[in-house]
C-alpha positions as CSV (number, residue, x, y, z in Angstrom):
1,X,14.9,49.6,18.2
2,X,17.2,52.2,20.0
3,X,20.6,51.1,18.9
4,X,22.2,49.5,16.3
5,X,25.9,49.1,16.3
6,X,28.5,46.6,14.8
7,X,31.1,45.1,17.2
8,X,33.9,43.7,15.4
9,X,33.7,42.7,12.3
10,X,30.7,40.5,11.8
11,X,28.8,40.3,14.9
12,X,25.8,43.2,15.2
13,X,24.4,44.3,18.3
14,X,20.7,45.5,18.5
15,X,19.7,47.6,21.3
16,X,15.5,47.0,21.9
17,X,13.9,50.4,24.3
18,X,12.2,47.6,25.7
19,X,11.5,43.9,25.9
20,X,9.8,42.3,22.7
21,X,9.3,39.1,22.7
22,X,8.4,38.6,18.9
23,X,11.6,40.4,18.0
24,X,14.2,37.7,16.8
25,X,11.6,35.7,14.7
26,X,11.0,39.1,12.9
27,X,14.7,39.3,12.1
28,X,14.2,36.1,10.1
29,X,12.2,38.4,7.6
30,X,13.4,39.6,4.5
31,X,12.4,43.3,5.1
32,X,15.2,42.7,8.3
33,X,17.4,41.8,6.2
34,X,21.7,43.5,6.3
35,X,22.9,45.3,4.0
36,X,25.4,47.6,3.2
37,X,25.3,51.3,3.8
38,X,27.6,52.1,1.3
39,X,25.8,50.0,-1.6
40,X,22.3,51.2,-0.5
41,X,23.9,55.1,-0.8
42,X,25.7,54.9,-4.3
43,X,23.0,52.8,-5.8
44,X,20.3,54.6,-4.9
45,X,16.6,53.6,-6.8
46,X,18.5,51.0,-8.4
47,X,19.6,49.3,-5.5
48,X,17.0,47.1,-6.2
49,X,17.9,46.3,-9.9
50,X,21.3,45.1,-8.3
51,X,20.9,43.9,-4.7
52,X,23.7,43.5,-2.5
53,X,23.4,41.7,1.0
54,X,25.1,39.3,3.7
55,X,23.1,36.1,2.2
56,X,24.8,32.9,1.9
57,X,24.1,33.2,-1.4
58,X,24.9,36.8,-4.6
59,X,23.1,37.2,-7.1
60,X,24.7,36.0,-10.3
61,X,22.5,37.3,-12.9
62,X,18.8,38.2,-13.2
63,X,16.4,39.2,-16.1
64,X,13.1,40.3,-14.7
65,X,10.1,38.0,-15.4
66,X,12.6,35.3,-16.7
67,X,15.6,34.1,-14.7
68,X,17.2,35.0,-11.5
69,X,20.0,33.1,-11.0
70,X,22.6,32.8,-7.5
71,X,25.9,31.9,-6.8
72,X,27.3,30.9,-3.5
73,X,28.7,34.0,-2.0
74,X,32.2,33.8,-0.9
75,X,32.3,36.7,1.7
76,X,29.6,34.6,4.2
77,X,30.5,33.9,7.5
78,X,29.9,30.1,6.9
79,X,31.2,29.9,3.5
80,X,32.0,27.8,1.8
81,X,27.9,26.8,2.3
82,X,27.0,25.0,-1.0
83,X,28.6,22.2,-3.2
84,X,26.6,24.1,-6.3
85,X,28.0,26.8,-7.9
86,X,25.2,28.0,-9.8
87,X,21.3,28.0,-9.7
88,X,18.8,28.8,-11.9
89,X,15.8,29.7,-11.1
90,X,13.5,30.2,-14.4
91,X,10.1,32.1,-14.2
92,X,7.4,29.9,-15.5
93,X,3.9,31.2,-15.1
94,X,1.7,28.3,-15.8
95,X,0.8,25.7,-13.2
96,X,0.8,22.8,-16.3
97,X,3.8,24.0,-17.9
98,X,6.0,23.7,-14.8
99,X,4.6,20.1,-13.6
100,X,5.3,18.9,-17.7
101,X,8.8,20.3,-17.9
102,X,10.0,18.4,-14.1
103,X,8.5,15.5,-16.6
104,X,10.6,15.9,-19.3
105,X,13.5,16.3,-17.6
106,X,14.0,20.6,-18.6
107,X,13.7,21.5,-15.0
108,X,15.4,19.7,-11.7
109,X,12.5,20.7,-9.5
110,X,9.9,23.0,-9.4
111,X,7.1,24.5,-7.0
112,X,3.3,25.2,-6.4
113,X,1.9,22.2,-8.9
114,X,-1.6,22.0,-9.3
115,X,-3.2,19.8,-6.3
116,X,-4.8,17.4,-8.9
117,X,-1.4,16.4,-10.6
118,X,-0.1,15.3,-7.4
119,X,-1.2,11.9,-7.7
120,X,-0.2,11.7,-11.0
121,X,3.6,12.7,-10.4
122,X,3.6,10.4,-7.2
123,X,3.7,7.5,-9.6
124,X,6.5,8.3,-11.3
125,X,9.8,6.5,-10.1
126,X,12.2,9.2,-11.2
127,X,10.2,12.2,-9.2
128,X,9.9,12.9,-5.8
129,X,7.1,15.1,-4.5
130,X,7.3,17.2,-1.5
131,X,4.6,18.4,0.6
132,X,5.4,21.2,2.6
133,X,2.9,23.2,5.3
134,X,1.6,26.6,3.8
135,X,0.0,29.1,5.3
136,X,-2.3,29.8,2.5
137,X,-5.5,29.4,3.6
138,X,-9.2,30.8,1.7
139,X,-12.2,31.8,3.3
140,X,-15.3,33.7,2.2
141,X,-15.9,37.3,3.3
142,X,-19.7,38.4,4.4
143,X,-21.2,41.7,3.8
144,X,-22.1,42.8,7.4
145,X,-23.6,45.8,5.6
146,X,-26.4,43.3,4.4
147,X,-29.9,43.4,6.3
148,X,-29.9,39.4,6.9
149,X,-25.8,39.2,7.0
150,X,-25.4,41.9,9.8
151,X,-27.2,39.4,12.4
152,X,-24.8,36.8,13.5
153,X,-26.9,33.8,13.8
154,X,-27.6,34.2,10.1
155,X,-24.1,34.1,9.3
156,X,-23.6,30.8,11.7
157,X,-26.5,29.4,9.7
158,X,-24.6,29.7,6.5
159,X,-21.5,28.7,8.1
160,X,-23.5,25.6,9.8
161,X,-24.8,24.8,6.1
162,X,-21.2,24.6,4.4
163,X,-19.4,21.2,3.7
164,X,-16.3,22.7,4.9
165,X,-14.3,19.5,5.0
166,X,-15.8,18.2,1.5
167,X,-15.0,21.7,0.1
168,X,-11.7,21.5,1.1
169,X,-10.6,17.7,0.3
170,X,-12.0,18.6,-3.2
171,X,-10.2,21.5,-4.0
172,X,-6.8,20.6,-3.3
173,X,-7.5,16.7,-4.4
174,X,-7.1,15.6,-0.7
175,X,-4.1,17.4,0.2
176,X,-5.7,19.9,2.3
177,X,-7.0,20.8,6.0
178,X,-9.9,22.6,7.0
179,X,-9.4,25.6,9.0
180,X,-10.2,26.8,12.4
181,X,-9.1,29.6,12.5
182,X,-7.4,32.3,10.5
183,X,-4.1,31.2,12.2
184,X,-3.0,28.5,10.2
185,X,-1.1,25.0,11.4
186,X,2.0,26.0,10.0
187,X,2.1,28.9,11.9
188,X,3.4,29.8,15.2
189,X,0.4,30.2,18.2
190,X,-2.0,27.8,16.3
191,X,-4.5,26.3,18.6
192,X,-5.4,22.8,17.5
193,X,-8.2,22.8,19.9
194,X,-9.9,26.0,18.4
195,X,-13.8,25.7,18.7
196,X,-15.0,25.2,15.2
197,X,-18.4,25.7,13.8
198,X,-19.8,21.9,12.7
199,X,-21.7,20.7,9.2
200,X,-25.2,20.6,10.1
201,X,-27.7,21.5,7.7
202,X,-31.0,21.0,9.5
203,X,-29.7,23.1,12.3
204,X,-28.8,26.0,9.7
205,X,-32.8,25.6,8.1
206,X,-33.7,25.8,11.5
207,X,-31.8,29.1,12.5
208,X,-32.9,30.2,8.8
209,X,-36.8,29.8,10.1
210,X,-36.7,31.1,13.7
């Protein structure tokens, strides 16, 4: 960035010293995020503590490792932009705990439930479950260091010899798609049509032998 400069008073002009074609999707990132100068200054290290941005939303009231809790925040350039006036958002660590609190009625919604109580909470009239794309993915890490690891056909032989797609539909109960590639399908410049190493054990054993 060469420039930054407000022009009037809510519209902000960015000056780039050259073309970058990533550049607005980056603004859409929290660590791009506007704030005030003045705030920032006085607060100093505890800026943090008590955060103040150009959000649709303020924070109303937060108590670290329990509750943070926003209001709609009059000063927005679209306000009035919710019919709520408060949320709540309450830190529960466990996976169980959250599911069987939606259940009995403590919580309105809740996220990141356990894959195998999906089908469970399907079932139930009064709750809707939402599936959204992540762009979590896991994937196992070779030692190249490793006599027998640092040649590549050994590694596509133990590649070749994994049930990826079985792996995968059993840990997330179903809900989950093998990967191609670390870029996943939620993600802008996923390629659908990535090559993709196929299950086939006798092929691995015979890479293993030769």
């Amino acid at each position: 960035m060469e420039e930054i400069a407000a022009i009037g008073e809510k519209p902000l002009q960015v000056r780039l010293k050259e073309t970058s074609s990533p550049f607005l999707s980056k603004l859409t990132n929290i660590d791009a995020a506007i704030l005030p100068k003045t705030a920032v200054e006085s607060l100093g290290d505890e800026f943090g503590a008590s955060p103040v941005g150009a959000s649709n939303y303020k924070l109303a009231d937060w108590r670290r490792g329990e509750l943070l809790a926003p209001e709609p925040n009059e000063h927005h350039y679209d306000a009035p932009v919710s019919q709520v006036d408060r949320v709540e958002w309450l830190v529960v660590p466990n996976d169980e705990t959250r599911a069987l609190k939606v259940m009995a009625g403590e919580l309105d919604a809740a996220v990141t439930i356990p894959y195998t109580l999906l089908p469970y909470l399907s079932i139930l009239t009064d709750i809707e479950v939402h599936l959204i794309p992540s762009t979590r993915q896991e994937h196992l890490l070779l030692n190249h260091e490793n006599e027998w690891l640092a040649k590549k056909p050994i590694r596509q032989a133990i590649n070749m010899a994994l049930n990826r797609e079985a792996i995968t539909q059993l840990a997330t109960a179903g809900q989950g798609t093998m990967a191609n590639s670390l870029i996943p399908p939620s993600v802008l410049y996923h390629n659908p049509d990535n090559p993709s190493c196929t299950y086939d054990r006798e092929m691995a054993k015979s890479i293993i032998e030769k």
